[in-house]
N, C-alpha and C positions, 0 to 999 in steps of 0.2 A: 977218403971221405965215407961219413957214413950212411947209412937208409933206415927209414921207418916202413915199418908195412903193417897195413892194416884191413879190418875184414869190413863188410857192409852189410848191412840188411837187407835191402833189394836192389837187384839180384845176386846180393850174394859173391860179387868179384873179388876177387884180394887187388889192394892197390899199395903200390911202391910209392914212397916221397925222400925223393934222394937230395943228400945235401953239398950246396952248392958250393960253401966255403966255411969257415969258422961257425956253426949255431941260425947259420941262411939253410933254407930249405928250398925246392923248388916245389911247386904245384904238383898236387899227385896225380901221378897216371896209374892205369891199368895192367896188373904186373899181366906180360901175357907167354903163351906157354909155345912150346916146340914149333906149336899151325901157327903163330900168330894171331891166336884168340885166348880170349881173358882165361886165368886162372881161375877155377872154381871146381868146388866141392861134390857138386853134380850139374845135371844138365841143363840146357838153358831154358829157361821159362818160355812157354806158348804165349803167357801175359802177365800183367799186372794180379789177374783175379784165377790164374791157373799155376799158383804156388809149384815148384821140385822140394820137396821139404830140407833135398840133402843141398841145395843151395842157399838156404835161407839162413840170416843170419852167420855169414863166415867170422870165425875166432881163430885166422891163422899163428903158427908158430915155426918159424925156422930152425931144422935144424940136425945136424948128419946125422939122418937115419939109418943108409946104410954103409957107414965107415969108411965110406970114399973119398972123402976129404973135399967136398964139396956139399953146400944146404940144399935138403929137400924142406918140403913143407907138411905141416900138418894143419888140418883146417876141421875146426869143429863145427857143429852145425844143428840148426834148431830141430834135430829129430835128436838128437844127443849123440850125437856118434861123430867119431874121429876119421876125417879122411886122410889117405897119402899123398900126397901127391912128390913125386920123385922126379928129381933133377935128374937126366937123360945124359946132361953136358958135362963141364968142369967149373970152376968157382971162378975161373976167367969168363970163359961163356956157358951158362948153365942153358937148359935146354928142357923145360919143365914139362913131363908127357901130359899128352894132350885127356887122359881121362887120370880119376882119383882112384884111389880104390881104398874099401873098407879096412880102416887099423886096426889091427886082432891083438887080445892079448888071453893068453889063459887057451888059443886054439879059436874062441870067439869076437865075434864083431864086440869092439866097444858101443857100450850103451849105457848112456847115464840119467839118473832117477827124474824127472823134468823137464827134461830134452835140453836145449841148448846147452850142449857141453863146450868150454874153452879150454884147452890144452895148455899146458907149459911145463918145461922137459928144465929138470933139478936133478944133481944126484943128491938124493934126499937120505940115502940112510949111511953115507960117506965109503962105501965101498967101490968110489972111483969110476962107478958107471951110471948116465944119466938115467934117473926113472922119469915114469911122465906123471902128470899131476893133471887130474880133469876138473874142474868146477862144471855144475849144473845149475839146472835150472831150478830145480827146489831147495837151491842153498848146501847142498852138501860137496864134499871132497870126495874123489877116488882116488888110492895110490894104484898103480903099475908099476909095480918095481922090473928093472928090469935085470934078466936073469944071464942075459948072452956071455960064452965064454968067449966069443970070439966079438970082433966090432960093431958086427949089424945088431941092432936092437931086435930084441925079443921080451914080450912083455908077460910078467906072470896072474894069474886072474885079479882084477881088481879088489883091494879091500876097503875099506870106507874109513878115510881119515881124519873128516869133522863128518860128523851125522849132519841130518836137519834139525839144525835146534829151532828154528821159526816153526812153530805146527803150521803156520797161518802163512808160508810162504807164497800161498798164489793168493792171500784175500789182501785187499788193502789196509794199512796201518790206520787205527782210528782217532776222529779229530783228538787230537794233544797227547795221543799217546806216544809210546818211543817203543821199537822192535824187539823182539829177543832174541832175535838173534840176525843172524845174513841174510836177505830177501832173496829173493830170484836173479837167474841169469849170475850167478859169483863168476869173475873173471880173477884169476891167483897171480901172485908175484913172490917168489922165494925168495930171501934174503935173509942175512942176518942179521938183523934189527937190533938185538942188545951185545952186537961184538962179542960172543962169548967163543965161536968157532963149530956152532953147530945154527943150519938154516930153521929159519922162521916161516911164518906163514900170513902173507897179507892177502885177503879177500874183497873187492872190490862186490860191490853187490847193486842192485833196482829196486827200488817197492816203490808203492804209490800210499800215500799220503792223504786221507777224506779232508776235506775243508768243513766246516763247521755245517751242524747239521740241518739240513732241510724241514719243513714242515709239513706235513703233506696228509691231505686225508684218507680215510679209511680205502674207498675205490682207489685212491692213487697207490696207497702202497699195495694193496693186490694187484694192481697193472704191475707194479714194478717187479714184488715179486715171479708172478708169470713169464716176465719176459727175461730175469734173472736163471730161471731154471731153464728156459729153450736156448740161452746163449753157453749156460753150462754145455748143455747138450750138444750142440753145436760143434765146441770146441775138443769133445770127447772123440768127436769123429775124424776128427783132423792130422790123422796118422800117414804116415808114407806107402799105407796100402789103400789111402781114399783116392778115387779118380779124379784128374785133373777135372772132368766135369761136374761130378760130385763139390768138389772143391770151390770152382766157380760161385756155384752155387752159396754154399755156405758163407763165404766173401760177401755174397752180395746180402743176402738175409744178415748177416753179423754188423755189414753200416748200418740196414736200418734198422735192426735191435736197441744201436747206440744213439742212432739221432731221438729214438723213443723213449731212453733212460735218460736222456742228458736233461729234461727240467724236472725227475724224479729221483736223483741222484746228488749227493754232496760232490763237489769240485774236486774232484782228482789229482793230486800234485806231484808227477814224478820227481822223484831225489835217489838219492843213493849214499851209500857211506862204504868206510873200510875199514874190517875188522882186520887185529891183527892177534893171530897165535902164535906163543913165543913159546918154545920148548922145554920143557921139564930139563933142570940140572940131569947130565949123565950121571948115573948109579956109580958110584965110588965102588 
């Protein structure tokens, strides 16, 4: 039989949905590790409004890390960076260690342009060893190719596979217009899409969408502005070296930013799309 497993947003757990028979699924549980507590990227939240940034937003990926013939996991996360997390056990009873640790490639922590990096492991350049493929949050690619002569993956610095062609990846898409390119948060899927024997590139992506525009007078659109630039601010601070109390804070100042923008603001419409890169003919 097989499993789906997927990541969450708060807090962050990876969850298993195992299936039960032919295209039947069961209800997903909590994939949980060695202790008997949830799998995750980093540690547990104090609360709702005291964010761990390397928890947030998990983009797990399955898959033998280190050549042992059983799945480890890799789990991206909204500070952009790749966790490990390593199966302890066997592919009969795996045995997931109870803490993550930072995926290095190049000697360095991965870290990708936007934060929320998602991982997916392709051998992308067909020399029989998987590389890892990162989407970010500002819409571009990282390749890691990986270099290992031996089974354990080892990954070489990363180079940039698609840039960001959105300049406008963290601003919303305007009423009736159409993106230029991938929005935020790209999650990837390798495949070969035109059959020809070399992998493709499908980009799943986020943006938001203005709904038709507001009217608003002169004082309204200086509130608005005003409060557009302190929520910039805000969000500038919101790094994996801000304190959980610092954090609190900002959480709370950021809802009511938003209850203050929302009758000075056009209707927000999350959607999404999927781009797909098809490969250049190999050079004869």
């Amino acid at each position: 039989m097989r499993e789906i497993t997927s990541g969450s947003y708060w807090p962050g757990d990876v969850y298993i949905i195992r299936e039960t028979s032919r295209g039947v699924f069961a209800k997903s549980e909590v994939l949980k590790n060695k202790d008997g507590k949830a799998v995750n990227a980093g540690p547990v939240w104090k609360s709702e409004k005291a964010p761990e940034m390397d928890s947030l937003a998990s983009a797990p990926w399955l898959v033998d890390h280190d050549g042992d013939g059983d799945l480890d996991i890799y789990i991206g996360n909204i500070a952009g960076r790749v966790m490990l997390v390593v199966n302890e056990g066997d592919s009969k009873n795996p045995a997931f260690a109870a803490k993550a640790t930072a995926l290095q490639a190049g000697g360095k922590d991965i870290q990708v342009p936007g934060g929320d990096a998602g991982p997916c492991v392709a051998d992308w350049d067909g020399d029989g060893r998987a590389d890892l493929l990162v989407g970010a949050g500002d819409g571009s690619v990282t390749l890691f190719k990986n270099t290992a002569a031996k089974s354990a993956a080892e990954y070489a610095a990363g180079v940039t596979l698609l840039p960001t062609l959105n300049p406008n990846w963290d601003k919303s898409v305007a009423w009736q217009a159409q993106p230029s390119g991938p929005g935020a948060r790209v999650k990837l899927c390798v495949t070969d899409w035109n059959m020809d024997g070399r992998p493709d590139l499908l980009v799943g992506d986020a943006f938001q969408r203005l709904g038709k525009p507001r009217e608003l007078l002169v004082e309204q659109l200086k509130k608005r502005d005003e409060l557009h630039a302190e929520r910039d601010g805000l969000y500038k601070e919101m790094t994996p070296e801000c304190s959980a109390e610092r954090n609190e804070v900002i959480q709370a100042r950021l809802g009511k930013i938003y209850e203050e923008l929302e009758p000075l603001e056009e209707e927000q419409i999350m959607t999404g799309t999927v781009w797909l890169y098809l490969r250049e003919p190999a050079k004869s």
